[in-house]
Each structure stands twice: as C-alpha cells, then as structure tokens.
C-alpha positions in Angstrom: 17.5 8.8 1.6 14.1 9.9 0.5 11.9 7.5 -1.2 8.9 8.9 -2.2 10.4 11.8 -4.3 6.8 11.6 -6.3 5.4 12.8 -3.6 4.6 16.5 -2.7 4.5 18.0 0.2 1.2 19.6 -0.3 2.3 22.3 -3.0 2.8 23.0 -6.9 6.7 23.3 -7.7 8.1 26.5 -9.3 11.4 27.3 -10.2 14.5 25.8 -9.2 15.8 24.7 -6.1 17.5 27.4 -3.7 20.8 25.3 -4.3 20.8 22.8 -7.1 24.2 21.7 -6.2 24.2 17.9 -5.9 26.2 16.5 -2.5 26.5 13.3 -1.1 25.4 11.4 2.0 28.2 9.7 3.8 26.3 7.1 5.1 24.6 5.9 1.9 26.4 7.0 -0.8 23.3 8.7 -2.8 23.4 11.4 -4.3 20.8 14.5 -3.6 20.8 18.7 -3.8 22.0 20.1 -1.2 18.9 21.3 0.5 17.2 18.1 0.8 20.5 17.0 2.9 21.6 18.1 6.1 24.8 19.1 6.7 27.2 18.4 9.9 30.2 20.2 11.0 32.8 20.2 13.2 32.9 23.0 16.2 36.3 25.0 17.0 36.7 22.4 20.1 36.2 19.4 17.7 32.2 18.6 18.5 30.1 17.4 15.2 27.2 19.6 15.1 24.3 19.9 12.8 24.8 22.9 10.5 20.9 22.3 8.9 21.5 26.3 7.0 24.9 25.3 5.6 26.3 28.3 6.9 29.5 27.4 9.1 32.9 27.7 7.8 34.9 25.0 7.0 34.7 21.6 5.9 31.1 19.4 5.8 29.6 16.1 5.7 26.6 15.6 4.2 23.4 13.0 5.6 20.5 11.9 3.7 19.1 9.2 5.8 16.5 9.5 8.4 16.8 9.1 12.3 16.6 5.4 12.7 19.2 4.5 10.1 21.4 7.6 11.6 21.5 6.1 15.3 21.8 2.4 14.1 25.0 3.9 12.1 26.5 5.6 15.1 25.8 2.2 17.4 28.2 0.3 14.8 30.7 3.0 14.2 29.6 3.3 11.0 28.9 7.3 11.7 32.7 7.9 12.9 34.6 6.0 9.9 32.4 8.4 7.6 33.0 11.2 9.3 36.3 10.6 9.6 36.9 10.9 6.1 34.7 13.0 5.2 36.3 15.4 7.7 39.7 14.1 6.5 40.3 13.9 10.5 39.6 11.3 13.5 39.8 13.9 15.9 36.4 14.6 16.5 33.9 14.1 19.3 30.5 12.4 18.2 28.2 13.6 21.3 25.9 10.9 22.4 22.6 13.0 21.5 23.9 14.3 18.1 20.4 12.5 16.5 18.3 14.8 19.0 20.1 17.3 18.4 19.5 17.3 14.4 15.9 16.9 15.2 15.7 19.8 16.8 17.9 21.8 14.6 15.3 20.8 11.6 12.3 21.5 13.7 13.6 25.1 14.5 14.4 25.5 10.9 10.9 24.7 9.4 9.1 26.5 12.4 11.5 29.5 11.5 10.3 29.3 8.1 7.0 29.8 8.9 7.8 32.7 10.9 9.8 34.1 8.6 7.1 33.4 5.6 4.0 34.9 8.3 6.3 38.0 8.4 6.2 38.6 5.0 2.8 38.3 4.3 2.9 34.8 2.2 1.5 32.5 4.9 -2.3 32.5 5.8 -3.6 31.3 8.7 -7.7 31.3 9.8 -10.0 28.8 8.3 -11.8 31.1 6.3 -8.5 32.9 4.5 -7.7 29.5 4.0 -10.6 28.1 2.5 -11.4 31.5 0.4 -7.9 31.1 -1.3 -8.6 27.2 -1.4 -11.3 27.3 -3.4 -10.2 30.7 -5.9 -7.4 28.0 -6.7 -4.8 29.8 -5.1 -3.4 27.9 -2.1 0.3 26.1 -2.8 0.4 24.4 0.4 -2.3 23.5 3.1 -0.7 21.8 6.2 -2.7 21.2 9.7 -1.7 20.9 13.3 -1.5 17.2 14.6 -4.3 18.2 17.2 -6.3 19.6 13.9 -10.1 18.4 14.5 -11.2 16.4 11.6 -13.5 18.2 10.6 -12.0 21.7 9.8 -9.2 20.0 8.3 -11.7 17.4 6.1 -13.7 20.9 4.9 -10.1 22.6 4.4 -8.9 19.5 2.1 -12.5 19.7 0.6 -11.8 23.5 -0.8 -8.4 22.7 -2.0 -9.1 19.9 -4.0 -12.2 21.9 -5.6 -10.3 25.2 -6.4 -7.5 22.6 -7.7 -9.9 21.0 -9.8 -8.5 17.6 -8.0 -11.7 16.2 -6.6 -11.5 12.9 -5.7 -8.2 12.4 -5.3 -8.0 12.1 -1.7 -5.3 15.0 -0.9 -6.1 16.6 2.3 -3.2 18.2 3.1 -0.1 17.6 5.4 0.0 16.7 9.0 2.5 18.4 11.0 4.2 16.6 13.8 3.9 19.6 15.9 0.6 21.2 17.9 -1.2 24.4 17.5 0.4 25.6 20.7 3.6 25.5 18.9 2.2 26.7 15.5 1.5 29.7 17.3 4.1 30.6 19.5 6.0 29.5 16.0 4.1 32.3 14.2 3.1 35.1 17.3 -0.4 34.3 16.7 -3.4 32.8 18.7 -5.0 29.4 18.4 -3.5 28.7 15.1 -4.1 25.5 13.8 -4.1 25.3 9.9 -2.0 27.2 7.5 -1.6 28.1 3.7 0.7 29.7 1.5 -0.6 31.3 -2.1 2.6 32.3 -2.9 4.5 29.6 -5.2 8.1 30.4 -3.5 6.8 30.5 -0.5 5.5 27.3 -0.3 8.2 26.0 -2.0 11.3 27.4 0.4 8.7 25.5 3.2 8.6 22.2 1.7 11.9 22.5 1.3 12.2 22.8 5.3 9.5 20.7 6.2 10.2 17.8 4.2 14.3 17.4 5.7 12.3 17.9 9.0 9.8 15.0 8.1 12.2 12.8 6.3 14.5 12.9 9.2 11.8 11.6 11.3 10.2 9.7 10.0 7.1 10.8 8.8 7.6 11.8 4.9 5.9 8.5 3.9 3.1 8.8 6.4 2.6 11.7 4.9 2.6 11.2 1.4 -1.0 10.4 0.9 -1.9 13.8 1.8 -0.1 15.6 -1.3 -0.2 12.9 -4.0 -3.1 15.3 -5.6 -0.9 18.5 -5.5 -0.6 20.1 -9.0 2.7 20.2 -10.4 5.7 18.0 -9.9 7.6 17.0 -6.3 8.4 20.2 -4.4 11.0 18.0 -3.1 12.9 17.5 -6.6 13.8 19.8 -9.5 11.3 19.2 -12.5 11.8 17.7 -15.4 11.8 21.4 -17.2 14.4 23.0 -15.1 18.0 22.9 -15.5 20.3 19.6 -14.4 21.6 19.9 -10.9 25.5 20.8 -11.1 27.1 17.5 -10.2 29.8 19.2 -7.6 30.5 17.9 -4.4 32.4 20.3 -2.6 32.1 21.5 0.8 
C-alpha cells in the first residue's frame, strides 16, 4: 500500500475524491478509497483481469500493493487463496502475465486522462503556457517527460515554485516514466515534453491516475521529492476538511 500519502503528486487538493468509498486490498489487508486501489475481476471464461475503471459487472477484488509485492504473492500462491475468497470461487484462471497486464491497464488509464483532460481544454502543454501560468500562480500540476532536458524542466520548476510562493523548497515537479514520444501520440500533439494543468479537478482526477500508475510500479517514492512543495494537502488522500470516507466494502 502507499506509503508516502504526505506526498503530492505535484498539485493542490480540492474537493473530494471521485469515490470516497473505502475497499480493501486482499493481499494486505489495508484499508484505502477506492480509486487509489485497483480493482480485478473475473472474465465470463473465468480469467482474472484488471478492471483499473471499476466498471465490469460482478463481483471484485481489490489490490493496493505495488508490482514487486504483487508477483512475489502470486509465486507463493498467496494471490489465488485471496482471490479465491474474495471471488467466493477457486475456479479461476490466474494468467502468468496478469502483473504486465495491470501495468499496462494503469498506464493506458493515466495516458487516457491526459487525453481526455487536453480535450477539454484543462491541460497545457508548451514551455511558455506553462511557465506563464507557473509564475501567475495558477499551475496545479507540472509533470515532465523522463527524456525532459534539465534545463527546461529546472526553469519550469523555477516558475512554479515562484508563482507558488514556495521558493526554496526544492519541488520541481514529477517525472513521468514514459517519453515525449508517447506524451504526444498520448495527447495528438508534436514534441510534447512538459505538461500543466490550471484547473484544480483536473489535476486532481490525474493524480488520481498517475499515482495508482506510479505506485504500482514502483516509482511513487522516487517521486516524492518532486511535490513535497505542492500547496495544499496529498492529492492522493481526502483532507482533513472534507467528509470521512464511507467505511463500505462492497463490490
């Protein structure tokens, strides 16, 4: 399960969650909302698949740990005895890539975000939107491309921190684990290496995605240096001010 829910992921929280509902992880018994968790199911022919949307019918189990911890509990069996009852069933089929394929489910999702946000107008790309809304204060969220060159991202970071009055404190933004090639077949657009989000949902429904995506991998803590100067609370948690999660569990 996610450990550094102090940290952001590059943007002030508003509001609440999308779903506040509280679930929990098969494999290590916390407890988490529902969108921080991903969600597996079982196909019609009796395959576990990632449902990352929670959209498929029928009965779920719920995961909260990353990668590593995932395989290690399908090498032991560990995977099919919670499944099992979770699914209230042992006839199920675990396939062999099932961690790949969440990967990629989670990866799609986030990049889908983005595509969806760019469609809507919320998400900025170009170093000089960026930087304009950087310094007027405005930018949310500032993420770069893991080819970024350090200097645009350095002078990026540098705007953010001064329109967010947070000089000094080191955040620079997030790393992606993806390229700009993909950022911008992800978004339609050419050479796109950074991007920003001004609008306060916005940048919350895409920390939403990219931290599952991150934490699944691997790479949430790596990353946390870059947002511990983010204004506001975790955009990974419900604050303090917003109403307590409903404590259900059902599917």
């Amino acid at each position: 399960m996610r450990n550094p829910r102090n940290d952001t992921l590059g943007g002030k929280q508003t509001g609440k969650a999308a779903d506040d509902t509280i679930r929990r992880c098969i494999l290590s018994g916390e407890r988490e909302v529902r969108d921080h968790l991903v969600r597996l199911v079982l196909s019609p022919d009796g395959e576990v698949l990632p449902d990352v949307r929670a959209k498929a019918a029928g009965r779920g189990a719920w995961i909260g740990v990353d990668r590593t911890t995932f395989e290690a509990a399908q090498a032991k069996g560990r995977l099919r005895g919670a499944l099992a009852r979770a699914f209230k069933t042992g006839d199920f089929r675990i396939p062999d890539d099932l961690a790949e394929r969440i990967e990629r489910a989670l990866e799609r999702n986030a990049l889908d975000r983005m595509g969806l946000e760019a469609r809507a107008g919320t998400l900025l790309t170009g170093s000089e939107k960026i930087e304009a809304a950087a310094r007027a204060g405005q930018l949310n969220l500032l993420a770069h491309a893991n080819d970024a060159g350090a200097d645009g991202a350095g002078k990026l970071a540098q705007a953010w921190r001064v329109g967010s009055e947070t000089e000094g404190s080191g955040a620079r933004g997030l790393e992606l684990p993806v390229g700009r090639s993909i950022l911008s077949l992800a978004l339609g657009r050419e050479n796109v290496v950074h991007i920003g989000l001004t609008d306060a949902r916005a940048a919350k429904r895409m920390s939403e995605a990219l931290g599952r995506w991150l934490h699944f991998i691997g790479l949430d803590r790596a990353n946390a240096p870059c947002e511990s100067a983010s204004r506001g609370a975790s955009a990974m948690q419900p604050t303090a001010q917003e109403p307590a999660a409903t404590n259900r569990e059902s599917e």
